[in-house]
N, C-alpha and C positions, 0 to 999 in steps of 0.2 A: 383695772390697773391703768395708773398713768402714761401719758406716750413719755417718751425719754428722747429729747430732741434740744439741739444747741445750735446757737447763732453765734458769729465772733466779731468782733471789733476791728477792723485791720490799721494797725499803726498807719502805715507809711499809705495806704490810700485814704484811709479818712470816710473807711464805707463801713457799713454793716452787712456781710454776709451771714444766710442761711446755710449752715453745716450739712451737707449730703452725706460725710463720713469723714474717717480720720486714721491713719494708720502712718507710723513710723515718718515723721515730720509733716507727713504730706497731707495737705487738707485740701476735699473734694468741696469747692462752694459754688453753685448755681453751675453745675457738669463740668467743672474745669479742675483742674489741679494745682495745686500752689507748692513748692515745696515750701516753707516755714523756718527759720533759723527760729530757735528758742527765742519766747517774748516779743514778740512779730504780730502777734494776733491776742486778745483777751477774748476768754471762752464764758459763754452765760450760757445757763441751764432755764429751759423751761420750767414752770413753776406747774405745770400743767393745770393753772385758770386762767380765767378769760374775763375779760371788765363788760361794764353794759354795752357796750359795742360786737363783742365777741371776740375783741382783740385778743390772743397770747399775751401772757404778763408774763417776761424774763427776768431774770436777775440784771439788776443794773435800769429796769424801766424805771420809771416818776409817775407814780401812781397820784393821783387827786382823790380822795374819799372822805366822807362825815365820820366823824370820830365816833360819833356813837355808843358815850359812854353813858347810858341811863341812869346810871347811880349816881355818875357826878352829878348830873344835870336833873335829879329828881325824874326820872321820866316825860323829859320834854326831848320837844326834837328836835329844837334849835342849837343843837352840838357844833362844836368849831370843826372848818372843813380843816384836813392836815391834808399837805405835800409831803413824800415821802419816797427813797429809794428802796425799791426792791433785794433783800438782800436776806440771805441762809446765817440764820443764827437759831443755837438753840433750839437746835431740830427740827426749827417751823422756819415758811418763808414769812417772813417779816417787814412791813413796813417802816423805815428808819425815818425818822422827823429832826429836824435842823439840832433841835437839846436833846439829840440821843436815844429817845426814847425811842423802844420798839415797840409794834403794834403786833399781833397774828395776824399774817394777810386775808387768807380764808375768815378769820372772824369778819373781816373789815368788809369783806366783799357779802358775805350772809347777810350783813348790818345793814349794808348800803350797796342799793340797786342799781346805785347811780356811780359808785365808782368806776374813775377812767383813768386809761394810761394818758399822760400827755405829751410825754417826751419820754428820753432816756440823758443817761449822764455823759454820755460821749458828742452826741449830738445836740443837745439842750442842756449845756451845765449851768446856763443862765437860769433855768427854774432850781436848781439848789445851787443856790448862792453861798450861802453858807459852807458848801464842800471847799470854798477854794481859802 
């Protein structure tokens, strides 16, 4: 089984903290306590895999990986790399690419050894351009 673990976003500092817990406004990040007014914080869920590094992949990171699609490409490996946000659709976590398209992240990451997080969208929205 998956661990079940969250990181948030904090508007008004402009940090990413790691979730300790959360009960009735109050969220515990790195031992301390915050109370929370509604929408103060955006919550990302771990995906529970990890890129060639061993990094956590959350919801909301910027995943780099080889697309990997052997049928398009006849069984070659020179497939296009895609940039992509981490994101839950359709029951799978999914890599989303600039036209929409979604990938299965788990496929992405079996296909390719070599995927890595590079940023996330709160702190590098400059790697998807395209969001804004």
């Amino acid at each position: 089984m998956r661990e079940i673990k969250f990181r948030v976003w904090h508007k008004a500092d402009e940090k990413m903290y790691e979730v300790y817990g959360f009960a009735q406004n109050k969220w515990f990040l790195k031992g301390k306590q915050f109370p929370m007014p509604n929408g103060a914080v955006v919550i990302m869920q771990y995906t529970g895999l990890t890129d060639k590094n061993g990094k956590e992949i959350y919801e909301g990171d910027i995943v780099e990986s080889n697309n990997c699609d052997y049928q398009r490409t006849a069984g070659h490996l020179d497939d296009e790399i895609i940039v992509g946000e981490v994101e839950y659709s359709c029951g799978v976590w999914g890599l989303k690419e600039a036209n929409g398209q979604l990938h299965d992240l788990y496929i992405s990451l079996v296909n390719d050894e070599e995927a890595e997080v590079i940023g996330n969208i709160y702190e590098n929205p400059e790697l998807l351009e395209w969001k804004e």
